[in-house]
N, C-alpha and C positions, 0 to 999 in steps of 0.2 A: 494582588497576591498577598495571601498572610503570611506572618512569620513564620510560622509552621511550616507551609509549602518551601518559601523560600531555605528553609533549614532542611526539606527535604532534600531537592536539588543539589545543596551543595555537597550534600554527603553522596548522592550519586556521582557527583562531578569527580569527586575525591577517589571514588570506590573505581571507576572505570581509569582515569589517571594513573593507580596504582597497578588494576590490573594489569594497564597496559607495560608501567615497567617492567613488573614480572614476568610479562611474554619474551622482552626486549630481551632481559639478564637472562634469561635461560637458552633462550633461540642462543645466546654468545656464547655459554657456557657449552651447550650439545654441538653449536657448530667449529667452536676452534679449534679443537683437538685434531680437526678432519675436515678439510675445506670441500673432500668427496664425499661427506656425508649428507650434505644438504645442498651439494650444489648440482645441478641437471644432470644428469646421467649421459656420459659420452660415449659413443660408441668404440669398442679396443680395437686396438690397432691390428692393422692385416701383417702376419706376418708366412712366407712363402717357403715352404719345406720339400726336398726334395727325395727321399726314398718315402714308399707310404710306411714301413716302421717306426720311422723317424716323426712321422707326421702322428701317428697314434700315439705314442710316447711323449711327443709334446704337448696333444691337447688331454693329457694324464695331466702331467704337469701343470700349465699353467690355466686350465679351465677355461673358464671366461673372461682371463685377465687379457689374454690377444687369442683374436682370429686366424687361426692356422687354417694354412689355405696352400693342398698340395699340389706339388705340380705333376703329381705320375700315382696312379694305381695299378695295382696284377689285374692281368686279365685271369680269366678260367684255368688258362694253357701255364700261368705263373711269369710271363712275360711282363715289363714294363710299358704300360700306356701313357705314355701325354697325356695330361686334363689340359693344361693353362701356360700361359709364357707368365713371367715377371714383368711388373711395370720398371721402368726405366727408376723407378723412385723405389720401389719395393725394397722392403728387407727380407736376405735367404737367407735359412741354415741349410748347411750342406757338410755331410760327412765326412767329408777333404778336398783339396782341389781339382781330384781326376773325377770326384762327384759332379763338382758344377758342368766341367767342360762336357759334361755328356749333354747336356742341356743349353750347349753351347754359349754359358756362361764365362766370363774372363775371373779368372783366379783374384786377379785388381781391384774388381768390381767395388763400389761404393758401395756399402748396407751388405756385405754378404763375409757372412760368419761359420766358421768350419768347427767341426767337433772334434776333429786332428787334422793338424799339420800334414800329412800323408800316413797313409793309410795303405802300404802295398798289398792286400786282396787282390785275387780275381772274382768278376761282378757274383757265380756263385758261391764264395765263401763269405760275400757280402752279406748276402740277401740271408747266410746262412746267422747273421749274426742277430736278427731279430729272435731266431728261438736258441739261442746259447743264455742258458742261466747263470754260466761262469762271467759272461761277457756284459750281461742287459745292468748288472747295478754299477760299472764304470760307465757305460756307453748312457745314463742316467742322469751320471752326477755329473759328465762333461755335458750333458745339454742344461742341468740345472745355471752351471756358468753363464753360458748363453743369456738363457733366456733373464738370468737376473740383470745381465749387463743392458740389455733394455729395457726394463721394468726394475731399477734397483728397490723403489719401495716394498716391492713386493717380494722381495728377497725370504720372508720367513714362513713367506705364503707355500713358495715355490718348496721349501726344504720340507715342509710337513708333507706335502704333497710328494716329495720325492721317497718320504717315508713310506707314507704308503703304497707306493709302487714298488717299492723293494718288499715290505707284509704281504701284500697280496698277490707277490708271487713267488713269494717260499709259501705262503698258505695253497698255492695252486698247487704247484709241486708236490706237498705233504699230502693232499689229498689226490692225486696222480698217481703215486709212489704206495699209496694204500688200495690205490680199483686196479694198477696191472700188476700186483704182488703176485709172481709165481707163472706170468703171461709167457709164454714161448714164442718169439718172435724173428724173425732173419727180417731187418729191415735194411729193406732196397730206397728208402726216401734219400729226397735229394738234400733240397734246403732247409726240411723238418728235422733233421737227423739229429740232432745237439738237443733237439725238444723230448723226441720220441725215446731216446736212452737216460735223460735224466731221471725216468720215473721207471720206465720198464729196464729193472737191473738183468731180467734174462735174455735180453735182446742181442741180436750178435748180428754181430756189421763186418762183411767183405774186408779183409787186408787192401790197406790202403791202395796199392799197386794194381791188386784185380778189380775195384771197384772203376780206379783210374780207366785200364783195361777197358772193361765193359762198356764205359761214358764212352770209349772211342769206339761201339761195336765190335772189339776185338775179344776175344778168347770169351766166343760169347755159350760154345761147347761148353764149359766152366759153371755159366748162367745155370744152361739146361741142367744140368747135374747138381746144382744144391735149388733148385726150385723140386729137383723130382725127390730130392733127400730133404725138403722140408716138407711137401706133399707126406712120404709114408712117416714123417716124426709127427704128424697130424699140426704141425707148428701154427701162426699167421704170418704172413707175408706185407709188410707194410711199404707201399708206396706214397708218392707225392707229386705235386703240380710241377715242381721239379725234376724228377726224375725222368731220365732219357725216355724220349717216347718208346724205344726201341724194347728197353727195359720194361715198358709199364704192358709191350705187347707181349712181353715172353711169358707174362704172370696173369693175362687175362682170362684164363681158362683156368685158375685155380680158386677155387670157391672162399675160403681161408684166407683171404684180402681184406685190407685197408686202405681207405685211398683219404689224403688230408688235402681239402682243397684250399687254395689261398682266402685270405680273408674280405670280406664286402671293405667297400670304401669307407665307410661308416658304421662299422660290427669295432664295437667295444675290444680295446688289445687282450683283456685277460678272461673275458667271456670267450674268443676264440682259441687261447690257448687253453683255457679250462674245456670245452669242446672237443678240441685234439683227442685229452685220455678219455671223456665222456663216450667219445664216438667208438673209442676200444675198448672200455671197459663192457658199453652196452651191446657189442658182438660177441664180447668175450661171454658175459650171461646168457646167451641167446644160445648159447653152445653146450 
């Protein structure tokens, strides 16, 4: 070997040596800030939610930081179905203790987390509370709690996120509030009801006492008589998966209907509440 070659070699030796610390210093520098950035990708945590409101509202919030995994969807009829029980190790949120026991959960339970203390609703003013705009940005920031006290790192992930679920549904609203300006409505919905008046300000809902009434098939004479006096105001008639069957038969013969059906298991929460006014504004054009 000549000098030359030899003088070759070592400056290669030298050039691959260095490059190698450099890979070294930098791999340390990009990975210590964030031992999750470079290290295997783990799968998030299952975590177990019991109303499906609850459950859309949470995988709002925390994305693909945990697997939300509910234990009940609406059927067609707006009824609660069973999907799944909880594993014995599982963590639940649930929206007070008379939540869990429906599920024949113990209030004690290890891993299971309430969004209040008690919560005296009956089950429909429950269900009424996923479309109340007054209610959805507390009922928000108490799951915000929740979920950070499991995932505290991600505490600022979670808050941004919860920004935007309060944005984007005053933006739903605003543009709700602008497709049924001027809409004439006598709505008969049941658990929509809090949704359907936040936008349609000329919407007129039953005295609480006669709507009572009605739920129990009583003074249902009353019914006939403002269904045949919104028929000749040429009004719409809005119903819901909720509301009394009874109720949904006395208005099946009037043309000038709405009917808001519950949400799929898997349909985006404010793609379906934007749908809501969609689905009336586009009858209301059609007219």
């Amino acid at each position: 070997m000549t000098r030359l070659d030899s003088a070759r070699r070592g400056t290669r030796t030298r050039l691959v040596r260095l490059l190698f610390t450099l890979f070294v210093a930098s791999a340390a520098f990009f990975c210590a800030p964030s031992i999750a950035v470079c290290a295997p990708a783990q799968a998030a945590p299952d975590v177990y939610t019991t109303l499906p409101w609850i459950t859309s509202m949470a995988r709002f919030i925390v994305g693909s930081t945990l697997n939300i995994r509910p234990l009940s969807s609406w059927t067609e009829a707006g009824t609660l179905r069973n999907a799944r029980r909880v594993p014995d190790d599982g963590v639940l949120i649930a929206l007070d203790p008379s939540d869990a026991r429906r599920y024949n959960i113990s209030p004690d339970r290890k891993g299971l987390y309430f969004l209040y203390e008690n919560m005296p609703l009956p089950d429909g003013q429950r269900t009424s509370l996923a479309f109340d705009a007054s209610a959805l940005p507390f009922l928000s920031q108490r799951l915000l709690i929740v979920v950070s006290s499991l995932l505290p790192e991600n505490y600022s992930f979670y808050q941004r996120r919860l920004a935007e679920f309060q944005s984007r549904m005053e933006s739903t609203l605003e543009v709700g509030r602008s497709q049924l300006q001027g809409m004439k409505i006598l709505d008969l919905s049941g658990a929509a009801s809090p949704w359907v008046r936040a936008a349609a300000f000329e919407a007129v809902r039953p005295p609480e006492y006669l709507w009572t009434a009605w739920t129990r098939g009583e003074h249902l004479r009353e019914l006939s008589l403002a269904i045949d006096e919104v028929y000749r105001r040429k009004w719409w008639i809005v119903t819901d998966a909720w509301t009394p069957r009874h109720i949904q038969d006395a208005v099946s013969g009037v043309s000038k209907k709405i009917y808001i059906s519950p949400p799929a298991e898997d349909q985006d929460f404010f793609a379906y509440l934007h749908d809501i006014y969609l689905q009336m504004w586009n009858l209301l054009e059609k007219r």
